[in-house]
TORKOLPA-180621 format. One record per residue (C-alpha): residue in three letters; x, y, z. Coordinates in pm, whole numbers. Each point is the difference from the previous one (the first is absolute). Layout:
<pts>
<res ALA	u X	v Y	w Z>
...
</pts>
This chain:
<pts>
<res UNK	u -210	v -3023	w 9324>
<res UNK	u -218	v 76	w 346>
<res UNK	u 271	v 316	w -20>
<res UNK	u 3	v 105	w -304>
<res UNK	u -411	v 40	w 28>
<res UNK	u 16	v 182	w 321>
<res UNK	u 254	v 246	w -155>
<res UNK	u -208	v 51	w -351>
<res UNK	u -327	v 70	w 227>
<res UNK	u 191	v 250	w 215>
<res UNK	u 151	v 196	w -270>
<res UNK	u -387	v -15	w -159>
<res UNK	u -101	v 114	w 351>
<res UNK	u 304	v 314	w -24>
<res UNK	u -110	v 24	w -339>
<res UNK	u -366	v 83	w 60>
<res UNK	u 67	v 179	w 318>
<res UNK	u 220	v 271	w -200>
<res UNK	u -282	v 48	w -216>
<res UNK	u -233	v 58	w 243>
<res UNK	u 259	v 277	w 173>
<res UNK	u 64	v 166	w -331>
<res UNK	u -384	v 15	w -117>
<res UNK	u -94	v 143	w 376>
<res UNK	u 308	v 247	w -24>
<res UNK	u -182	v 198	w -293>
<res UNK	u -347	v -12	w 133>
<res UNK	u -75	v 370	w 92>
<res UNK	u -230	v 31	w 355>
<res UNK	u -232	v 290	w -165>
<res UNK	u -39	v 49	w -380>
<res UNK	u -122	v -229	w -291>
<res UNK	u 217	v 258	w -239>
<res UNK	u 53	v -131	w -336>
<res UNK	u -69	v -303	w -214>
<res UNK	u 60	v -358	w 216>
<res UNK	u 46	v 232	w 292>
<res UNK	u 326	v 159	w -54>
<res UNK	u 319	v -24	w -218>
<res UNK	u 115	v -330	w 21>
<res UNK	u -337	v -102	w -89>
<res UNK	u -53	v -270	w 301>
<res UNK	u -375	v 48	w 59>
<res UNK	u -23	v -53	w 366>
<res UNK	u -231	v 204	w 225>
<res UNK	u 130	v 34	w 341>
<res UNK	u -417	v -28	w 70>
<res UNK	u -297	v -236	w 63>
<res UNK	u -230	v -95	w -279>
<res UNK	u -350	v 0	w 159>
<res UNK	u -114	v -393	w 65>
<res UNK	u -392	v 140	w -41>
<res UNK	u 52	v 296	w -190>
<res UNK	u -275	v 261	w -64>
<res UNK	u -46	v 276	w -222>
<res UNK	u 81	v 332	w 143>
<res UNK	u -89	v 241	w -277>
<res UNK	u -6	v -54	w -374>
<res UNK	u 31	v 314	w -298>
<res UNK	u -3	v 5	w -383>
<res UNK	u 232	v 211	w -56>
<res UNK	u 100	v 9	w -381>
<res UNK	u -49	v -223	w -274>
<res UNK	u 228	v -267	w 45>
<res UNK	u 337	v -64	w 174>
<res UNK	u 303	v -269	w -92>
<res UNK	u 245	v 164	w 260>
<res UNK	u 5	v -120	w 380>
<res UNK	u -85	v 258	w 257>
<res UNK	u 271	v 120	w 200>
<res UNK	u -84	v 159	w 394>
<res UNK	u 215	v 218	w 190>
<res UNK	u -180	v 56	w 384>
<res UNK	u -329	v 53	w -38>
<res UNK	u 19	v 80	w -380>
<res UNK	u -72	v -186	w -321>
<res UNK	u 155	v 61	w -332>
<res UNK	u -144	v -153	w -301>
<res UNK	u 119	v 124	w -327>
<res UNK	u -327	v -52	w -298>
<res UNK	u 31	v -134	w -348>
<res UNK	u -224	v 296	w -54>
<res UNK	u 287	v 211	w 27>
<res UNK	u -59	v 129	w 396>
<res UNK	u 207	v -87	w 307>
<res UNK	u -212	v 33	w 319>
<res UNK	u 72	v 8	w 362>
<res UNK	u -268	v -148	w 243>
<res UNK	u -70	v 9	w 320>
<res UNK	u 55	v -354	w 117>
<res UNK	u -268	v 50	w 297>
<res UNK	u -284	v 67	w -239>
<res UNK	u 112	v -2	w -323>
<res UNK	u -118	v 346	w -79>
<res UNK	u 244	v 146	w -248>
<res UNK	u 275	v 239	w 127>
<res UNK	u 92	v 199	w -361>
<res UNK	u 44	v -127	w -343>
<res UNK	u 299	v 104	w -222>
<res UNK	u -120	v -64	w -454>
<res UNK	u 299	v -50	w -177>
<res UNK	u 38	v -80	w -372>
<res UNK	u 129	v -327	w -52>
<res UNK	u -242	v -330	w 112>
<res UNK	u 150	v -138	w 306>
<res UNK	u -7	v -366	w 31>
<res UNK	u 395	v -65	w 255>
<res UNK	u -34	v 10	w 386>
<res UNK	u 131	v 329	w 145>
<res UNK	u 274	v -34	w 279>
<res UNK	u 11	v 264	w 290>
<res UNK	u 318	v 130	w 210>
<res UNK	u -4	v 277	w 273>
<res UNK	u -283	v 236	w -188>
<res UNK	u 79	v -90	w -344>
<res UNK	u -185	v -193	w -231>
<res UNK	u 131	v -124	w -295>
<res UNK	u -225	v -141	w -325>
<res UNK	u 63	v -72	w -370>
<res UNK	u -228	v 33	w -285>
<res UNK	u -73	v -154	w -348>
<res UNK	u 111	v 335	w -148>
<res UNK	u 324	v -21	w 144>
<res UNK	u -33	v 243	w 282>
<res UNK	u 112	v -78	w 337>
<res UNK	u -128	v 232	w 274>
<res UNK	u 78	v 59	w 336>
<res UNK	u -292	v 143	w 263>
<res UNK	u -16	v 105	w 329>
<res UNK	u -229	v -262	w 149>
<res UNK	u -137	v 268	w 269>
<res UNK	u -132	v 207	w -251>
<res UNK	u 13	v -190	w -340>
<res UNK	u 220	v 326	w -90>
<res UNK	u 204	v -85	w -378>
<res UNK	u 387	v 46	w 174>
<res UNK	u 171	v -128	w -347>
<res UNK	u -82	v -167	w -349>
<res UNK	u 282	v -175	w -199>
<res UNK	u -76	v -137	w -341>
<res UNK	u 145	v -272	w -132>
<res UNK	u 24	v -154	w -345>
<res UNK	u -251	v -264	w -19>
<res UNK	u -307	v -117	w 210>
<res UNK	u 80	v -51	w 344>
<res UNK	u -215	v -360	w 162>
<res UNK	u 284	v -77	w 273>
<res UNK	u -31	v 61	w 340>
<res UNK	u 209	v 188	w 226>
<res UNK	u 217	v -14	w 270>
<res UNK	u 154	v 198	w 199>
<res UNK	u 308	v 35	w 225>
<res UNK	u 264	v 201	w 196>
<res UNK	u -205	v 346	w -202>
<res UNK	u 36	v -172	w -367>
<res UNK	u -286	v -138	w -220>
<res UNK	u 74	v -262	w -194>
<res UNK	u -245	v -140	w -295>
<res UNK	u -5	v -102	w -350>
<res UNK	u -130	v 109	w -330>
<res UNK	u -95	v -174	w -337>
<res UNK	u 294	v 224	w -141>
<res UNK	u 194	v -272	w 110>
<res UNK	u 152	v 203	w 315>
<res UNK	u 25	v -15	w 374>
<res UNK	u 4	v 329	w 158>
<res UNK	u 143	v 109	w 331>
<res UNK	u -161	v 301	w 97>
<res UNK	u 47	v 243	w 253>
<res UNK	u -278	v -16	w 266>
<res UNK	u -41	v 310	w 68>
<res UNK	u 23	v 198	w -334>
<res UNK	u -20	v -253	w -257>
<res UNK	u 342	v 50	w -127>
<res UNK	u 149	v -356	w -192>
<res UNK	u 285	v -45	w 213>
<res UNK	u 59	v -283	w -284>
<res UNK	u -160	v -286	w -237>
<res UNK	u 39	v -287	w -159>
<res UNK	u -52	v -122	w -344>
<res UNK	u -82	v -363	w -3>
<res UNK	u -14	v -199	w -324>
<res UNK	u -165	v 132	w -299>
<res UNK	u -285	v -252	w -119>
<res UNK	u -282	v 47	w -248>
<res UNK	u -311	v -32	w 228>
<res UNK	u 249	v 71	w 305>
<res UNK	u -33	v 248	w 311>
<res UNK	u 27	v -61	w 382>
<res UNK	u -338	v -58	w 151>
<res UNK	u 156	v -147	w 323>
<res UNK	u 9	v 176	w 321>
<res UNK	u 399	v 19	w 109>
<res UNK	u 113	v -182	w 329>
<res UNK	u 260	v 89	w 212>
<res UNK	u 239	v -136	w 237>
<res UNK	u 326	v 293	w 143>
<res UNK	u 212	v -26	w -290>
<res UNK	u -233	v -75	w -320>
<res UNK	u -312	v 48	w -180>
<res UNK	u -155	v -303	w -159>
<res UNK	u -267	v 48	w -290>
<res UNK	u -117	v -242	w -295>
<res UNK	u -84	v 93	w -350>
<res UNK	u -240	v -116	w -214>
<res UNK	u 304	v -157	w -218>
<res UNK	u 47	v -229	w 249>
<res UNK	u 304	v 157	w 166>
<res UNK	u 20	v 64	w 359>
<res UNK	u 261	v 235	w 94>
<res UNK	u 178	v 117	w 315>
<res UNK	u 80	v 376	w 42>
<res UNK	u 291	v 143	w 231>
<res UNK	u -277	v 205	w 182>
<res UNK	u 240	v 308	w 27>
<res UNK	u 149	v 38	w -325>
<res UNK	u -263	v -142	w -207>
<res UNK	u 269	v -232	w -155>
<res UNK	u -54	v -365	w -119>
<res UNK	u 89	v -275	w 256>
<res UNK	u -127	v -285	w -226>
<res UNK	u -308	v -116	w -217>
<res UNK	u -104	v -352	w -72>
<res UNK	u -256	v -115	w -221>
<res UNK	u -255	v -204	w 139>
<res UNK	u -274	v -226	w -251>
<res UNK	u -253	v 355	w -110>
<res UNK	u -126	v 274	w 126>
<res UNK	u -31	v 129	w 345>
<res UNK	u -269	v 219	w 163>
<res UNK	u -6	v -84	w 338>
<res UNK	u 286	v 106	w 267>
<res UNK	u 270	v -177	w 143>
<res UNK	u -11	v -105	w 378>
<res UNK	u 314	v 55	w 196>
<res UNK	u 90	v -174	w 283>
<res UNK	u 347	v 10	w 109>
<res UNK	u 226	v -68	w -292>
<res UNK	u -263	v -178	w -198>
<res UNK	u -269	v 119	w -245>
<res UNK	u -299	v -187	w -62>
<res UNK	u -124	v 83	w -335>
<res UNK	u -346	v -127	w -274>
<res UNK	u 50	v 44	w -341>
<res UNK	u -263	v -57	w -303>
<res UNK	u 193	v -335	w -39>
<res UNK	u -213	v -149	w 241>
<res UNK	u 277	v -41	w 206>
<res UNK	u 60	v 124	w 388>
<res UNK	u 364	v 99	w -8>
<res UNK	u 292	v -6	w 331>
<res UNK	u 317	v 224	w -60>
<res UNK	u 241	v 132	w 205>
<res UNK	u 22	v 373	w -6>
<res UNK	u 354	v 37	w -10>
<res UNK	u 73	v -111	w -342>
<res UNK	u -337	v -101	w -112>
<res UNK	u 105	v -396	w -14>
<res UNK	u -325	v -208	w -36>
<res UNK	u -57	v -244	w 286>
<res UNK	u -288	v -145	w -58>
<res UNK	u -323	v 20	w -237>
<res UNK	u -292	v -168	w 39>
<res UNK	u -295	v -4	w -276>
<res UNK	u -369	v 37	w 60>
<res UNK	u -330	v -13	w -162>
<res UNK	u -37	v 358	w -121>
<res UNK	u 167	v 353	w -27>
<res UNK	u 134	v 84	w 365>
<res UNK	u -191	v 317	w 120>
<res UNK	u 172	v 209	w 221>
<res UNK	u 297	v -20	w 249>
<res UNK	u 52	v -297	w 171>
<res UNK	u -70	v -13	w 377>
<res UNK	u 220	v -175	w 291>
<res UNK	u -149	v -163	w 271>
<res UNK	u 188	v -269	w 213>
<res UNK	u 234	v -165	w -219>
<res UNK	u -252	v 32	w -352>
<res UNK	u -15	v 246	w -280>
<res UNK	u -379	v 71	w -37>
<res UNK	u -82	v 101	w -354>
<res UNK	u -328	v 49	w -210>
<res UNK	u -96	v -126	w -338>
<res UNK	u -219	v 168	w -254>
<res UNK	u -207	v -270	w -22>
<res UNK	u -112	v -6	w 408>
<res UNK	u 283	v -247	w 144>
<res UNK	u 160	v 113	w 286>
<res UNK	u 353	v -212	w 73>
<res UNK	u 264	v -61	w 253>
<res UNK	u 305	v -54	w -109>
<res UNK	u 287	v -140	w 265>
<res UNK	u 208	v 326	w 36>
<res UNK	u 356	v -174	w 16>
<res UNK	u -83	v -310	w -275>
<res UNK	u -222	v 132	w -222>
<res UNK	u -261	v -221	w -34>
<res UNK	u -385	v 8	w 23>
<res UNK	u -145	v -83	w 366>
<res UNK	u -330	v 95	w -39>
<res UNK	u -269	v 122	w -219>
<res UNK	u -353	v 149	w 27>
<res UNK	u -231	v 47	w -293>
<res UNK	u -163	v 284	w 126>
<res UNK	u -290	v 24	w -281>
<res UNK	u 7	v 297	w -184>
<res UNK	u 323	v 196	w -177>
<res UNK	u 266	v 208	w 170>
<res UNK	u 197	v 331	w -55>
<res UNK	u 205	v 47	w 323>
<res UNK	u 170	v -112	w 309>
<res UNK	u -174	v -85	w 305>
<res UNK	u 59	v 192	w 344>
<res UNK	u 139	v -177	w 297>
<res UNK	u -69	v 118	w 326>
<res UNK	u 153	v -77	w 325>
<res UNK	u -176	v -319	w 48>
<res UNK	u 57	v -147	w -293>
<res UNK	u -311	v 53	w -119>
<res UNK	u 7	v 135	w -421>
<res UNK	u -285	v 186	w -163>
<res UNK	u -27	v 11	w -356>
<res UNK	u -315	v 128	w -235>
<res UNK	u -97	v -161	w -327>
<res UNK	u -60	v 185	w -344>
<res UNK	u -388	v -157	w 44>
<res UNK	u 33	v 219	w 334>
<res UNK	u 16	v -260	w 292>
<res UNK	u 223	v 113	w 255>
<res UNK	u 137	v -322	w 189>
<res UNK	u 211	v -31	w 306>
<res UNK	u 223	v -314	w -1>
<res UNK	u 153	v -218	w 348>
<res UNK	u 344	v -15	w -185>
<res UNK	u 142	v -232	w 188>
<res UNK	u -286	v -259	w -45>
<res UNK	u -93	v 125	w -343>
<res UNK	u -390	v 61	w 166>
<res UNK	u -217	v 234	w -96>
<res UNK	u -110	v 224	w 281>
<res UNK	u -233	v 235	w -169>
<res UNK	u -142	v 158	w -286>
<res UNK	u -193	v 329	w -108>
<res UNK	u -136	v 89	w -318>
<res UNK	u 78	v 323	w -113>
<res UNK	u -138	v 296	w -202>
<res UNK	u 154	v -106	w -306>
<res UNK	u 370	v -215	w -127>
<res UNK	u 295	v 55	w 199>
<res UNK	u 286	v 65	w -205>
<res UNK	u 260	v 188	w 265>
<res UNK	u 135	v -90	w 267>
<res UNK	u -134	v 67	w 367>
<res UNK	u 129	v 227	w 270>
<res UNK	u -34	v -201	w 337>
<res UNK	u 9	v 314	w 263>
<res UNK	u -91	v 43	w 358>
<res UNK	u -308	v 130	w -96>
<res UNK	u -72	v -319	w -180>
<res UNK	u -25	v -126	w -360>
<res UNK	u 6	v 235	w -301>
<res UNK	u -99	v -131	w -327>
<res UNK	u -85	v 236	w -330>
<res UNK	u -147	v -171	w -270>
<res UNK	u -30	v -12	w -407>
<res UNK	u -352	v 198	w 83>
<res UNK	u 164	v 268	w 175>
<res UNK	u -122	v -89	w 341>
<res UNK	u 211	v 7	w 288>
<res UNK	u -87	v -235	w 325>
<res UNK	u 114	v 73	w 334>
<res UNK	u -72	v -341	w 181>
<res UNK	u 66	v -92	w 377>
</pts>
């Protein structure tokens, strides 16, 4: 027996350890460049968060934003529900150029090379060149477009509420290919994809999630899960971590969509899930923030943190998350002792996600204020 518990808490040890290689494998040294930091959707900053933090500069800029900032060196790209995408300069926040387009803008822009890619409620996905705010290409698509893209190897993936996922060529805009998911009534696919090297993941509001062969744009497999999903899936090695509107934190494994585990909460999960030593981190709507044993699937911890919740929280490099409320406190959390470090009020709810950058902590709120605080 003395054995047998010495070789479960080594493989837990393996187990955890993998994790932790896998999540610090995708972490990017520069760039905060899409929604949860990049593709796979991991939301780890290779950076500090401040332990005293101070506010550098703070601009109302528009009337109201529900997309997450994204920051590429020293610039900041926030795209407005008021139908503008902006570029600041993260040093003083004084605005760089402004690009109007026609469709209200309410998904988190990703960024590669000098491209930036955003999709509209009327459909329209444009691509700019973040130097100049230059239009480089406009692709319309059949129905209102609310998911958030991503980007890799010079192809833009990102779904529509016409029920497709488009591949798109970087550069021009050309659909290399898409994919029709399943029709449904009051259906469409407000999910940012994830990515691992062979597939694209995305869930529908039908429930589904479905895995794409990310070069051919055929399907791999779908599963239904318990209702809809909004939020992305997290992947780590060949496992995706998953919320759906069934209250319900999902496991899978990415290579045939098998469930491993589930786990059910208090409230819808709000977006993706976040891994930090050995627990899936994941949000409710209602203000609970979990941990949830990666490898068993069951509830560690729990912090009631007050007030209600649209998004992930960022993870920096010493463990430290930072999350903001939709009644605009902006809290930093000791993960591994489930503290509370610090909080900030801010100029109005919080309903996207932060960028945690060298520069320090960028938050844009529901008032259309963005905070630069270090």
């Amino acid at each position: 027996m003395y054995l047998q518990a010495r070789e479960i808490k080594f493989t837990r040890y393996l187990f955890n350890l993998c994790l932790l290689m896998v999540v610090l494998s995708n972490v990017n040294a520069a760039d905060w460049n899409a929604l949860n930091g990049g593709s796979r959707h991991l939301s780890h900053s290779p950076d500090v968060i401040p332990l005293e933090p101070k506010n550098v500069w703070q601009v109302g800029i528009a009337r109201r934003f529900y997309a997450s900032p994204v920051v590429i060196g020293d610039r900041i790209f926030v795209a407005a529900r008021g139908k503008r995408i902006k570029a600041l300069n993260i040093k003083d926040g004084a605005i760089v150029w402004e690009v109007a387009v026609k469709g209200i803008l309410s998904a988190t822009p990703a960024v590669s090379g000098n491209i930036l890619v955003a999709g509209a409620k009327d459909g329209v996905v444009t691509a700019l060149d973040i130097s100049d705010g230059k239009i480089i290409w406009q692709v319309k698509t059949g129905g209102k477009v609310l998911s958030s893209p991503v980007i890799l190897d010079e192809t833009v993936f990102i779904g529509s509420n016409d029920l497709h996922l488009y591949a798109l060529d970087l550069s021009t805009g050309k659909v290399r290919w898409r994919y029709r998911a399943h029709d449904y009534k009051y259906g469409g696919l407000y999910a940012s994809p994830s990515l691992d090297d062979k597939r694209v993941f995305i869930g529908g509001k039908n429930g589904y999630l479905y895995a794409i062969d990310i070069k051919t744009g055929k399907p791999v497999w779908g599963v239904a899960l318990g209702s809809s999903i909004y939020g992305a899936a997290a992947v780590s090695g060949e496992r995706l971590y998953i919320g759906s509107y069934d209250r319900n934190l999902y496991a899978l494994q990415a290579e045939d969509g098998k469930e491993i585990w589930r786990v059910e909460l208090d409230d819808w999960p709000q977006g993706a899930p976040v891994l930090f030593e050995g627990k899936v981190i994941i949000a409710s709507r209602s203000g609970i923030l979990y941990g949830v044993d990666a490898e068993e699937g069951r509830i560690s911890w729990r912090m009631d943190l007050e007030e209600g919740l649209r998004h992930s929280p960022v993870v920096d490099s010493n463990g430290t998350g930072v999350i903001g409320t939709t009644g605009g406190r902006l809290l930093a959390i000791d993960l591994q002792k489930q503290e509370l470090i610090w909080e900030q009020e801010m100029e109005g709810g919080v309903f996207g996600q932060v960028a945690v950058t060298e520069y320090g902590i960028v938050v844009a709120t529901l008032d259309g204020v963005v905070t630069l605080l270090h």
